[in-house]
N, C-alpha and C positions, 0 to 999 in steps of 0.2 A: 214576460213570464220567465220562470228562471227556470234555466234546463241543469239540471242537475242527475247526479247518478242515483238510483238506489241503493240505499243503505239496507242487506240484507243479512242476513246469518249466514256466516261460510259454512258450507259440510265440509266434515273430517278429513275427505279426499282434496278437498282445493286450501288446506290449512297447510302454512308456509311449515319448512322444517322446525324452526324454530318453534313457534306454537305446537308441536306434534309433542315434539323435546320439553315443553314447560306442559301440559299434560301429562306427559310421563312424569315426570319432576314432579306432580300433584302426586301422583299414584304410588311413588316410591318416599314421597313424602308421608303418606298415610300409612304403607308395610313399619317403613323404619319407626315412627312415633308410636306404633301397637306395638312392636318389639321390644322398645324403650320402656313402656309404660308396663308392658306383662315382667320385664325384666324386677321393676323396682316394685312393682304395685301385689303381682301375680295372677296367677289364673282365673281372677275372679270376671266370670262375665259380665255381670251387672253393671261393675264399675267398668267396664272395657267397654260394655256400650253407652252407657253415660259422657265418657271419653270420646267416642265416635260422634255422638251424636255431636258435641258440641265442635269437633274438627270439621263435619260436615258443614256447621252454621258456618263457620271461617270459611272453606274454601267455597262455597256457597258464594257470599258477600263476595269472595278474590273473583270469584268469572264473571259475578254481575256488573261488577263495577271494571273488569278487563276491558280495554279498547278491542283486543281481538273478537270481541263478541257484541258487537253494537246492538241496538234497541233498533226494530227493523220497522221499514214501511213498506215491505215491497206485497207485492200482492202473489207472488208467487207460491208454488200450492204444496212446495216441499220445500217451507224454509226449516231449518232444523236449528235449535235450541240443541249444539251439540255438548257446550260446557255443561248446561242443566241436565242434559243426560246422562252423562256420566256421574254427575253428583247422585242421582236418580238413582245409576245403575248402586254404585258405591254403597248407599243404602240399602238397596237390595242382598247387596253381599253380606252384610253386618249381618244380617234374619238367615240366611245360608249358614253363615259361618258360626253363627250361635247352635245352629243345627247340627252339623259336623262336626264341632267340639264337645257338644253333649252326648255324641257317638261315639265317635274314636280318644279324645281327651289327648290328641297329638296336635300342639302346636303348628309345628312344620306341615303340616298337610291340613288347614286353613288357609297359611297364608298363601302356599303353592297352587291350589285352590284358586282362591284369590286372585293372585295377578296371571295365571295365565286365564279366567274368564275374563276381564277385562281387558288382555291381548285381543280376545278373541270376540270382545265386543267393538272394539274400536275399528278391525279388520272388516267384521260385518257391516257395522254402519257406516265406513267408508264404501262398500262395493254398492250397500243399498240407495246411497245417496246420489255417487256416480250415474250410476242405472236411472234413474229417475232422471237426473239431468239429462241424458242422451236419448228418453223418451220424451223429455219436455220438448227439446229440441226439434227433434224428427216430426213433432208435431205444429212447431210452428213453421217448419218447411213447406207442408204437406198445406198451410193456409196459406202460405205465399208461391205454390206451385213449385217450390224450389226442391233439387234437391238435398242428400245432405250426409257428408262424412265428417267420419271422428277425426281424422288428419287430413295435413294436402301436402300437394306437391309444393316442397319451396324453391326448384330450380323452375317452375314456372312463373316466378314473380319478375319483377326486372326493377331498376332505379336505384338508386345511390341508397334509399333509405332499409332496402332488405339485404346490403350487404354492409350493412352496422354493427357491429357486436361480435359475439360467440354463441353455440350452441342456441344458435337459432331455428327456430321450429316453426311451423303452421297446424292449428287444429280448428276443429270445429268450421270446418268447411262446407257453405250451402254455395248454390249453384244452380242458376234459374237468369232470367232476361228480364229489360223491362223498355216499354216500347220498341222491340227487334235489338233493342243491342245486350251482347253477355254483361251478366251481373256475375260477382261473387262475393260473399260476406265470410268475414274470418276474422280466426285469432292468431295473432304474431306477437310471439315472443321470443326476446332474446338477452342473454348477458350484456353489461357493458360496464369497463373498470375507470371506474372514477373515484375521485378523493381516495383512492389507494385500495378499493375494494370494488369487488364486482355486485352491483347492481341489477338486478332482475328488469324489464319491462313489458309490459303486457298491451296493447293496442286490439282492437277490433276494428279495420276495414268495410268498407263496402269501395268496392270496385268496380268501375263500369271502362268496355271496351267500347271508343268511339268511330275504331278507325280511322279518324283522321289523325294530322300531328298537331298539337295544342301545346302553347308556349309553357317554361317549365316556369311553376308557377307554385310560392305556397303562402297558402292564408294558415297561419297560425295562430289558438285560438288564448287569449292569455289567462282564461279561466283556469285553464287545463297548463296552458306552459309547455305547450307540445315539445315547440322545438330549443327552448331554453332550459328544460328538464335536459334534456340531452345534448344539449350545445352540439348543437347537427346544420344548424344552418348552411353555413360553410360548406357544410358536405354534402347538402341534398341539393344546391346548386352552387355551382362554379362561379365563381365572378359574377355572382348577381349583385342587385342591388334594394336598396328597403325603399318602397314604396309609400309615404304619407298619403293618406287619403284625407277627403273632407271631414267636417261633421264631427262626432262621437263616435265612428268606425274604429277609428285606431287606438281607442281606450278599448275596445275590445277585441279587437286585431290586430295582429303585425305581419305585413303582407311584404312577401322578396321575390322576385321575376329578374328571367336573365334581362341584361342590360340591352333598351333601344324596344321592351316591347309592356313600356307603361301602357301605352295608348291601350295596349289590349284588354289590361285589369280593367281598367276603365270602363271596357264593353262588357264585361263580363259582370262586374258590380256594378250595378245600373243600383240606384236608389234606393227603387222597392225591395232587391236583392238584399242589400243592405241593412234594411229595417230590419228584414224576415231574419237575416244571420242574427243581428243583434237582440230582439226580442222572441225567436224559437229555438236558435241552434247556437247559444252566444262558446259553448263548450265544444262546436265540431270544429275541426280544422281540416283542408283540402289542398291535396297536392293534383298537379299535373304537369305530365310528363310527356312526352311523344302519343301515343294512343290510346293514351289512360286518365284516369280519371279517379280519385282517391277520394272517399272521406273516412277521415276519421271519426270513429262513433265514442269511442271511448281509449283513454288511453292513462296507466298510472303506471306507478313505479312506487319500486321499495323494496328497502334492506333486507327484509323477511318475505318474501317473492309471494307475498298474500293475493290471492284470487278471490273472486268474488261470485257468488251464487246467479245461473241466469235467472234471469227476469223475463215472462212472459211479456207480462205489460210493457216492458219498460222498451225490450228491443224492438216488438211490431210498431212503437212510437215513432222511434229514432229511424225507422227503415220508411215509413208513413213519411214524414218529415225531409227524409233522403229523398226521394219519390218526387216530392213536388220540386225542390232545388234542381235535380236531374232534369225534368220535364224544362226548365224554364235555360235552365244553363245549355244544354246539349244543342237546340236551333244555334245560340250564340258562338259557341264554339266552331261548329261548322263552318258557321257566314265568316270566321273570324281567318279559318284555313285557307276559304274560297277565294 
């Protein structure tokens, strides 16, 4: 089965700067071409909506066919069609503004008109969008018994990989247990400058505290590129070394353990484990460290520091999925300390 992300509709609030900037650039596109056209053409409405209408078809076509705006599968229950709304909204202005020019016959106070409602559309449907996500949230907590903040502590993280980058943050923090040991599930992001510019990355954790000390160890997953996106290896352990495994594991894995403790990967990826990584979770990748226990549930990167919309479905999967690997890993690791 192929484990893959959902492709969702970002809302307005998780749109990189850059897209916020080429929206605007739509909108000041549209002011400036009505200026243009009433300059040469003149006051005449008829022909200014005729004008409209056909700008609308064009940037219509521009958002549908924009990658910032994919064609979605997710099943979640506020994905939002933000580019089409705004086309929407835009339309709706033109019927206003036909309104308020056949009243006042003042240019300047249409187009003023104008673009401060669609400030004040964009500002709304970012807060309403926001909002909805941090209700979505709260409530798939509340299924998994967990709890659940909008931030967390980042000085309570620990390992080579949450002191990577700049302006590094934690959000979206639950916080719940699973067979007596602590869980936590989050989002980490942080800067990092490569090929001469800085880089955004965005990962989601699930963390488990084991108590015991567990060799540092990372399965990385090459779907995703965890640690070759970031050329981190090096840094997330010391003088390890790369581990070949049997089979068709390492067509989809690349696994690195400090040196003198292969034997242990070995107990740890028994067989069955193996299959299940490659045919349910071929996109997770897991680190471990002294008392921890990492996986990675999702993790991207990009120039325009784009987020993505949650997903109901898609995160009790990957948490479901999480859940069995724990159950089966955690006995191992233990015997492995003992």
């Amino acid at each position: 089965m192929k484990d893959s992300q959902p492709r969702v509709f970002k809302n307005v609030n998780s749109l990189s700067n850059e897209v916020k900037v080429k929206i605007i650039s739509y909108i000041a596109v549209f002011v400036v071409l009505n200026f243009v056209f009433m300059f040469f053409v003149g006051n005449n409405f008829l022909e200014l909506f005729i004008f409209d209408i056909i700008l609308i078809i064009f940037l219509f076509k521009s958002f549908k066919d924009n990658e910032d705006f994919p064609v979605t599968n997710s099943t979640s229950f506020f994905e939002i069609r933000s580019g089409l709304k705004i086309l929407y909204c835009v339309l709706f202005l033109i019927i206003i503004d036909l309104t308020i020019f056949t009243t006042t016959h003042s240019t300047q106070t249409v187009f003023l008109f104008s673009f401060i409602t669609m400030f004040l559309f964009l500002v709304w449907l970012s807060y309403k969008n926001k909002k909805k996500e941090y209700v979505l949230m709260e409530k798939v907590a509340k299924e998994l018994n967990f709890s659940y903040s909008k931030t967390g502590d980042l000085d309570s993280l620990r390992g080579h990989l949450f002191n990577i980058g700049e302006d590094r943050k934690v959000e979206n923090m639950f916080c719940g247990s699973f067979k007596g040991f602590p869980v936590r599930i989050f989002d980490y992001k942080f800067k990092k400058h490569l090929s001469e510019r800085d880089i955004p990355f965005h990962f989601t954790f699930l963390e488990i505290t084991i108590d015991v000390k567990v060799p540092e160890i990372v399965i990385s997953s090459k779907q995703e590129a965890f640690t070759s996106i970031l050329k981190i290896e090096n840094e997330l352990i010391k003088n390890g070394v790369i581990d070949t495994l049997e089979g068709d594991f390492s067509k989809f894995f690349s696994v690195k353990v400090e040196a003198g403790k292969q034997t242990e990967v070995r107990q740890i990826l028994t067989p069955d484990i193996m299959v299940y990584l490659i045919d349910k979770t071929p996109s997770f990748s897991f680190l471990f460290f002294n008392d921890k226990f990492y996986i990675c549930l999702k993790n991207f990167y990009s120039d325009i520091n784009a987020d993505y919309s949650f997903s109901h479905d898609w995160f009790l999967e990957k948490i479901e999925r999480s859940q069995y690997l724990i159950s089966k890993l955690i006995p191992v690791l233990i015997r492995i300390n003992s």
